[in-house]
N, C-alpha and C positions, 0 to 999 in steps of 0.2 A: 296523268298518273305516271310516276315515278316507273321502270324497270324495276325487276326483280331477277337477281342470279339466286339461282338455287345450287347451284352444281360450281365448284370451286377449281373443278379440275386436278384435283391433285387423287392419286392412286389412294379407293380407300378398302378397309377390309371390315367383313364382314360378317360374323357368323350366327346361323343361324340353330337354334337349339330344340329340336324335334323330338319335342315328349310325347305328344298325340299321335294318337294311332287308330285303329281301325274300331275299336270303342266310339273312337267320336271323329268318325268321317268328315262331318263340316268342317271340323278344325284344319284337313287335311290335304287341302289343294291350293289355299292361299300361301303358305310359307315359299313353295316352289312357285308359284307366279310372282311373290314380290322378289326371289330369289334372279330370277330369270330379268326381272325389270330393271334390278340393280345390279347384276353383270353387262346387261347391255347400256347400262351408265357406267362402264367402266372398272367397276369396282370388281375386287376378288373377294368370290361370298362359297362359304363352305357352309353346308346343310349338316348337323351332326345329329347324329339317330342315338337317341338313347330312351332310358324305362321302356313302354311301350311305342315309343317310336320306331323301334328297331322291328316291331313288325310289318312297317310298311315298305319294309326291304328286305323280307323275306319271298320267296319266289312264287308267282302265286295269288300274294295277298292284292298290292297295288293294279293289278290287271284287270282285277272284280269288284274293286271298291270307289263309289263316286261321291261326292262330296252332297251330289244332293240328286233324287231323282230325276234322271231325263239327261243328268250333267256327264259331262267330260270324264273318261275313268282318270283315275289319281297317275297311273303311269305316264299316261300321255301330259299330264303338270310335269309329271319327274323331270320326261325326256325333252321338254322344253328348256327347261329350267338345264339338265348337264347340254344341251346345243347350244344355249347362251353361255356356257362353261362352268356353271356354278358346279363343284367339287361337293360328291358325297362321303361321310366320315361313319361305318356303325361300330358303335361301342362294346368295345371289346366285353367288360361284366357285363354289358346288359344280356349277351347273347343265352349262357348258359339259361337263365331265369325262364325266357322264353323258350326253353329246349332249340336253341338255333345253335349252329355254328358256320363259317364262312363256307360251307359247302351248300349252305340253302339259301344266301342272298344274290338279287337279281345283279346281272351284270352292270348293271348303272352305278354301284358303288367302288370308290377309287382308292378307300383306303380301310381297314379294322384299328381302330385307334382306341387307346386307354383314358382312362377319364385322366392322367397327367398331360397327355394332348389335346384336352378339353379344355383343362385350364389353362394351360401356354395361350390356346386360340382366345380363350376368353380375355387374356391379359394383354393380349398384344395387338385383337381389334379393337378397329374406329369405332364400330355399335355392332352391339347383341343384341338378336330379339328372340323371345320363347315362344314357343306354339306348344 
C-alpha cells in the first residue's frame, strides 16, 4: 500500500466560526479540540465567538458547562486549545445583544473584533469551519 502525506507542510490558516453556545453544550468542546489538533499541526487557527457563541466567553459560563455529562468542563477544551496557541476573537455586535461587554469575558480571549474582521479572516484563510 502506497503512502499517504496528509500534511503539506506549508503555514496554513484557519478559522474557526463559534455560533453555538451554552443552548447546545454538545456542540461546544469539539471546535476547541479540533482547534487545539490543528495548531499543533502547525497551522494558525483563530476561534471567533459570535451570535451565541460569545456566551461561552462570558466569565462564568464555560467553567459550568460540559459538553456531555461526566465530560471535561468546556474551559478546560478552551485552555487546551489557547496552550496549543489557537487565538480567541469575541464579536464586537454580538456583545451588546447578550447584555455583555469586554468587562465580563474570561481572560482566554485575545482580541474584541468587528464582524469586518470576521470577513478579512474568512477571506484570507486556508479553511473555515462553523460550529
Amino acid at each position: 500500500m502506497a503512502e499517504r502525506d496528509f500534511v503539506d507542510h506549508d503555514e496554513k490558516t484557519v478559522v474557526i466560526v463559534m455560533t453555538s453556545g451554552p443552548s447546545t453544550p454538545h456542540r461546544c468542546a469539539t471546535p476547541f479540540y479540533i482547534g487545539a489538533l490543528l495548531a499543533a499541526m502547525d497551522a494558525r487557527v483563530t476561534v471567533f465567538f459570535t451570535m451565541e457563541g460569545v456566551r461561552l466567553v462570558r466569565k462564568g459560563v464555560p467553567e459550568h458547562l460540559v459538553a456531555m455529562e461526566g465530560g471535561k468542563r468546556i474551559i478546560e477544551f478552551m485552555r487546551d486549545a489557547k496552550a496549543a496557541g489557537v487565538r480567541f476573537h469575541a464579536c464586537t455586535p454580538a456583545l451588546p445583544g447578550y447584555e455583555m461587554d469586554k468587562a465580563d469575558l474570561i481572560p482566554e480571549v485575545d482580541e474584541v473584533s468587528s464582524g469586518g474582521a470576521l470577513a478579512d479572516m474568512i477571506l484570507t484563510s486556508d479553511k473555515v469551519l462553523f460550529f
